[in-house]
N, C-alpha and C positions, 0 to 999 in steps of 0.2 A: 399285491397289485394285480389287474385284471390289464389284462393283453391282448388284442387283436393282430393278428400278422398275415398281410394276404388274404384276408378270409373273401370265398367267393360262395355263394349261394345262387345255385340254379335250378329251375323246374322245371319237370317234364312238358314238354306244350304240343300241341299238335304240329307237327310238320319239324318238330327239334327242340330247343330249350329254350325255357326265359331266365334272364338273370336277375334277381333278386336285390344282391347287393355283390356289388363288384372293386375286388382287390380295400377291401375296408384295410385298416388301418390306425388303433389310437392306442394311447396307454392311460390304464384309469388309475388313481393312487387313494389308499384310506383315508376319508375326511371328505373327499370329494362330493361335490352336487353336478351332475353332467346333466344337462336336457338336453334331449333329442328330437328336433321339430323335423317337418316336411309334412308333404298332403299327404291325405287321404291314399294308400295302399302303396306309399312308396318305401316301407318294409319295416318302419319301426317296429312293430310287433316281430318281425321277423328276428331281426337284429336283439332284441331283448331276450330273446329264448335261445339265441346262440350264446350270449353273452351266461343265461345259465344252466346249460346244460342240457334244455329240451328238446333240441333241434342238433344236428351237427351240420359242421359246414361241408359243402363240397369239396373246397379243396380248402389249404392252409389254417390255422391255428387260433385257440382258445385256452391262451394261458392266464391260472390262477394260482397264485403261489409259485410258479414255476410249475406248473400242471396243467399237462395239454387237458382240455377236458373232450377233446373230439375223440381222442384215443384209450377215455377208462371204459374199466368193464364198467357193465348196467351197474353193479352193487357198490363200487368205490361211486360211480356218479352220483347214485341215489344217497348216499351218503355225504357226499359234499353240496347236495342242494340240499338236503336238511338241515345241515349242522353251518354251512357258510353264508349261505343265499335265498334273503325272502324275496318271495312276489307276492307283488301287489295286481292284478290281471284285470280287464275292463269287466268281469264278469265276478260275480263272488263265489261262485265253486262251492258254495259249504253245503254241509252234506243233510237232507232235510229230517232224515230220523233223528239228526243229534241235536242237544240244545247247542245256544249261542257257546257258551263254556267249555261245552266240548269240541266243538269242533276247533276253537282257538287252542284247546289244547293238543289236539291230531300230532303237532309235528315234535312236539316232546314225546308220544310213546314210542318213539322209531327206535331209541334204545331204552335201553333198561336202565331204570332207576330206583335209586331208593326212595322210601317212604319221604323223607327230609326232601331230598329232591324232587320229589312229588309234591309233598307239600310249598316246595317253593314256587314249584311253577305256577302253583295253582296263586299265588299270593303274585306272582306276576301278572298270570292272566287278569286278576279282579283290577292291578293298579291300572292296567292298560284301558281295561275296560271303562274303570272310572275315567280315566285321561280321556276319552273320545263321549264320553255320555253316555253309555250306554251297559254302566254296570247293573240297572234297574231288569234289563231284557237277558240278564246271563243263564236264567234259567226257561227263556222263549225256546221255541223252535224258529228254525227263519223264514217261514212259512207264516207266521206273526208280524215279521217286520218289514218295515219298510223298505225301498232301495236303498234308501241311503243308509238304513241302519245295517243294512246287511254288507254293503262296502265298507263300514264302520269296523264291524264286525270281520269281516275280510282282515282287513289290515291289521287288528291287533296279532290274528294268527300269521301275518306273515311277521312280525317282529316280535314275535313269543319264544323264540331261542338269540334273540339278542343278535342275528346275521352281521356277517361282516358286510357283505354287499346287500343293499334293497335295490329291486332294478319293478319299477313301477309303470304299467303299462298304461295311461288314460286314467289315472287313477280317480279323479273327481270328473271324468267325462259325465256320469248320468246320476249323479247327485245336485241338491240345490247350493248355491252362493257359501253358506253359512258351513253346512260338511265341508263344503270343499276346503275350507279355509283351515277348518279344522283336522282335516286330513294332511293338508300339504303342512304344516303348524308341527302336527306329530313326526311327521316325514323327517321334518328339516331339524327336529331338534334328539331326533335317533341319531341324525347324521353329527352333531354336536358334540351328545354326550356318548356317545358310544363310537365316534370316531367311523362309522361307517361308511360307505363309498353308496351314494343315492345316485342311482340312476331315472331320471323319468321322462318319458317318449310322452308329450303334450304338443296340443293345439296351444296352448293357453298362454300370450306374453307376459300375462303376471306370474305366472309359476315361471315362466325361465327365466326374469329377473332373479327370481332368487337363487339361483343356479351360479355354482363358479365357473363352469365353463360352458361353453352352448356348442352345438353341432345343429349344420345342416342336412337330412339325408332326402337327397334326388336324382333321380334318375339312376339309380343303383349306386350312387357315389356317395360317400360320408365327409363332411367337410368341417372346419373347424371353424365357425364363426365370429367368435370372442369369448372377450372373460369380461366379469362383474367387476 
């Protein structure tokens, strides 16, 4: 289960602080779909990187499993966003010396593995890749492809060790109609068969239909809107 308690989020500002997100508050559970709507810079981005592990709060708690995550060392954290929690981030990150394959494989060489194990992943990364279309570009650079091939591309390596949580930022924001569909498609059926906990911060009222539960976040406040 992922756990919010109190979490307060402030920033330096001129003349004293701005607040962020103030005294949040939810509990998320495996299986779940949560969206997180609100305008434009009222912190979802912010909230999603507390939720794993990129950010820490000001004050109060970021429990996972029963693990604050405000309070690991760097190397227990970096370890539980590789092996627990993919992101999905409005920007694709991948790294442009590496091909498409490599880079969706990055978050499996964090530990050691065997060969077999190696060869599996690799037998993951091509089904995933197939799943989104884009097993034809696995030996591109991303420098070849398109936006949307590269958020394609994005996404199979955030769900390439199988995450217990996906916490998804904008994730079909700068893609066409047809990825996006296909994106939110693979999202929602990670969350199915892998019982994972999807998080996703959207504009978009079609994707948080599909969501089991929805949130409001404004004016530093997170609110609980409804369920499907």
């Amino acid at each position: 289960m992922l756990e919010l308690i109190n979490v307060i989020k402030t920033y330096p500002a001129q003349g004293g602080t701005t607040t962020v997100l103030q005294d949040i508050n939810c509990a998320l559970r495996p299986g779940q779909i949560a969206a997180i709507m609100g305008p434009s810079g009222s912190g979802k981005t912010t909230l999603l990187n507390l939720m794993g592990g990129l950010d820490q709060p000001t004050s109060g708690k970021v429990m996972l499993d029963q693990k604050n995550l405000a309070v690991l060392r760097p190397g227990e954290l970096a370890l539980v966003r590789n092996t627990k929690i993919g992101f999905v981030f409005q920007l694709h990150y991948l790294l442009p010396q590496c091909t498409v394959l490599e880079n969706v494989l990055l978050p499996t060489l964090a530990t050691p593995a065997s060969r077999r194990q190696a060869e599996h992943a690799e037998k993951r990364a091509m089904e995933l890749l197939e799943r989104t279309g884009m097993e034809k570009y696995a030996a591109a650079l991303p420098g070849q492809l398109s936006g949307g091939q590269r958020q394609r591309a994005a996404l199979v390596r955030a769900l390439i060790n199988k995450p217990q949580i996906i916490l998804a930022d904008e994730p079909t924001g700068a893609v066409d109609a047809r990825t996006a569909e296909q994106i939110i498609d693979l999202l929602v059926e990670m969350n199915q068969v892998q019982g994972s906990l999807l998080v996703i911060a959207t504009h978009s009222e079609t994707i948080a239909r599909r969501a089991h539960r929805r949130f409001q976040l404004e004016n530093a406040c997170l609110s609980e809107t409804g369920l499907s």
